[in-house]
Structure formats: C-alpha cells, structure tokens
C-alpha positions as CSV (number, residue, x, y, z in Angstrom):
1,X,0.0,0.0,0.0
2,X,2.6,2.4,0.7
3,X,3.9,1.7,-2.4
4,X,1.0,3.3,-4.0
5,X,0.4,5.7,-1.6
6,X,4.1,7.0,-1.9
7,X,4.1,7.3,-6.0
8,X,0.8,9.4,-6.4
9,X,0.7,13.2,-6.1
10,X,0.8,14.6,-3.1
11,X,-2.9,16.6,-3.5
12,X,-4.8,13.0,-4.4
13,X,-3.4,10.9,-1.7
14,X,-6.6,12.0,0.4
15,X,-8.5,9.6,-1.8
16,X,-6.6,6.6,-0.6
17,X,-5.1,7.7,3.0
18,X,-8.0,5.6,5.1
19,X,-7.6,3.0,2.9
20,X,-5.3,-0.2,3.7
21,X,-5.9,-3.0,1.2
22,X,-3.8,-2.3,-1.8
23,X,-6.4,-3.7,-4.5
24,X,-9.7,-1.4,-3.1
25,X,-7.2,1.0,-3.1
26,X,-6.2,0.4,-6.8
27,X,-9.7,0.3,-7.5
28,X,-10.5,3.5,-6.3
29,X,-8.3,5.1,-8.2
30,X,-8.8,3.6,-11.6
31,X,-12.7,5.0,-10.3
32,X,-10.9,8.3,-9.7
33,X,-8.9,8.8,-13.1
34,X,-11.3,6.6,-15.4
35,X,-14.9,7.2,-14.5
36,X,-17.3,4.5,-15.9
37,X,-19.1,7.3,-18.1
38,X,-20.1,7.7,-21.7
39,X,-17.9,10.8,-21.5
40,X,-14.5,8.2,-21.0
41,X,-16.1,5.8,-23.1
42,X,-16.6,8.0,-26.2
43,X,-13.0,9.3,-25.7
44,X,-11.5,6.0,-25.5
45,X,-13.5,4.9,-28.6
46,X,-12.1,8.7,-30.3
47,X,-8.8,7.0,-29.6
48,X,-8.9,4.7,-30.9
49,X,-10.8,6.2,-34.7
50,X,-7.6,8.6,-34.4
51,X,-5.0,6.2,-33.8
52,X,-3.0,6.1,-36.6
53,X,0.7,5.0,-37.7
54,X,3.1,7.9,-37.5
55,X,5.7,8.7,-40.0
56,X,9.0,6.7,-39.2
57,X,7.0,4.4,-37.1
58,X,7.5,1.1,-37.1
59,X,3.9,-1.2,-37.3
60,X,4.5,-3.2,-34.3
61,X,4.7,-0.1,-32.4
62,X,1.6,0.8,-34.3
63,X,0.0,-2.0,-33.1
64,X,0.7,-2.1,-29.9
65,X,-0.6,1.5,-29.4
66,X,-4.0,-0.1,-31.0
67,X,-3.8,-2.9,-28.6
68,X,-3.3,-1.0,-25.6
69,X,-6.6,1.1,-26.6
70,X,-8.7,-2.1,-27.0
71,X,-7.6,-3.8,-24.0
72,X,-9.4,0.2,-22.8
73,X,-12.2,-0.6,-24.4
74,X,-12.4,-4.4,-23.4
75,X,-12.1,-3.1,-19.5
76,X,-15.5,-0.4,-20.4
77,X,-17.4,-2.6,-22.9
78,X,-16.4,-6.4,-22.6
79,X,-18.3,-6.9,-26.1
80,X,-16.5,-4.8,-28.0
81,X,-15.3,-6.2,-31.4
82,X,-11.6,-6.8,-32.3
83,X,-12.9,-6.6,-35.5
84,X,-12.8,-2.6,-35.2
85,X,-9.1,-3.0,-33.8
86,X,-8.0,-4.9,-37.0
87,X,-9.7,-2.5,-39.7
88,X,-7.6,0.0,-37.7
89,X,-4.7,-1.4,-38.4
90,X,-5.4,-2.2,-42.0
91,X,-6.5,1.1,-42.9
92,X,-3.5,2.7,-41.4
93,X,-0.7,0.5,-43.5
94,X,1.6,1.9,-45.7
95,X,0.7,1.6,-49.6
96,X,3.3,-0.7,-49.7
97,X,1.1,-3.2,-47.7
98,X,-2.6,-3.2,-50.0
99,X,-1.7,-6.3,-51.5
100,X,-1.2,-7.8,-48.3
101,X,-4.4,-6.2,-46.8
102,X,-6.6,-7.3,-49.9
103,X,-5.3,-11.2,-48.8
104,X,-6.6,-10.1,-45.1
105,X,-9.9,-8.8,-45.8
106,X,-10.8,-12.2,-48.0
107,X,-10.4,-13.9,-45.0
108,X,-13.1,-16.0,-42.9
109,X,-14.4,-14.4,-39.7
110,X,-12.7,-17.0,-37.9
111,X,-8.9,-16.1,-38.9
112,X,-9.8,-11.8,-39.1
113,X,-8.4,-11.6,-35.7
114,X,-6.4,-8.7,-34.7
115,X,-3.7,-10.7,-32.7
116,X,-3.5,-13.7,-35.8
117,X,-2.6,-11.2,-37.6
118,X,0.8,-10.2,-35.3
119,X,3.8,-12.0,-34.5
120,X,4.0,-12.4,-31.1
C-alpha cells in the first residue's frame, strides 16, 4: 500500500489515505482517473478512430498503441469487437502493404483476428 500511496501526487493521496488494502485502493483510483461514463467511453473509442501510424513508425509499435486502446475498451465494454481494432490497423498501413491487406480482408471471420494477424 505504501507503495501506491508514496508514487501518487501529493494533492490526491486524500483519496486513498483511510484506505489499507492495496487492491480497493487500486480500485478507487482507476474509479478516480477513469470514470465509468459515456464521456470516457466516447474518448477512449475517439482513440482509438484517431490512432493512426506515425511517420517513421514502425507497425508493431503501431499496433501495440491499437492494442493498448482495445484492451481500454475491453475493461469499459467487454463486447467490444476486435474486428474494429484490425480495420484499424489495415486502414493505417503503408501503400506498400494493400496487397497484403486485400489477402486479409478475403479472410473467414474466424482467422480476421487482430492478434492472428501479429507476430508475437
């Protein structure tokens, strides 16, 4: 617990101070800094319709920026498709890749999975 208390700023430790279990106070402050709103829903889902791969950037770092926004979105909407993640991803390749995206997008429902689509 200290080890949480110690490592947030000074003016929010008040939310945790009565609190000894390290997990409630975890929990209170994901409540704290990521409301359960549409508000922080609609900006995690704007996050991820802007995400896009930056010049000089490599894909995988591409795609793990897209994966750490739908593992957002899977913690706020536990049905949300990784479909959306994937057309992300395709739409944001380089020209270089359309031949390779075409092959992708002929795929079966079953194999147009974001992570099949990634080396590990």
């Amino acid at each position: 617990m200290s080890i949480i208390y110690l490592n947030i700023d000074s003016s929010h430790r008040m939310i945790v101070e009565k609190i000894d279990d390290p997990v409630e106070a975890w929990k209170v402050l994901k409540t704290y800094y990521q409301p359960d709103s549409k508000a922080h829903h609609m900006e995690v889902y704007s996050s991820l319709m802007n995400c896009h791969i930056l010049s000089e950037e490599s894909i995988s770092l591409f795609s793990t920026r897209l994966l750490r926004i739908y593992e957002q979105l899977r913690d706020l909407d536990e049905d949300f498709s990784e479909r959306y993640v994937t057309f992300q991803l395709l739409r944001y390749l380089p020209p270089q890749f359309d031949s390779i995206v075409q092959t992708i997008l002929r795929l079966d429902d079953v194999k147009f999975v974001y992570k099949m689509l990634l080396p590990n």
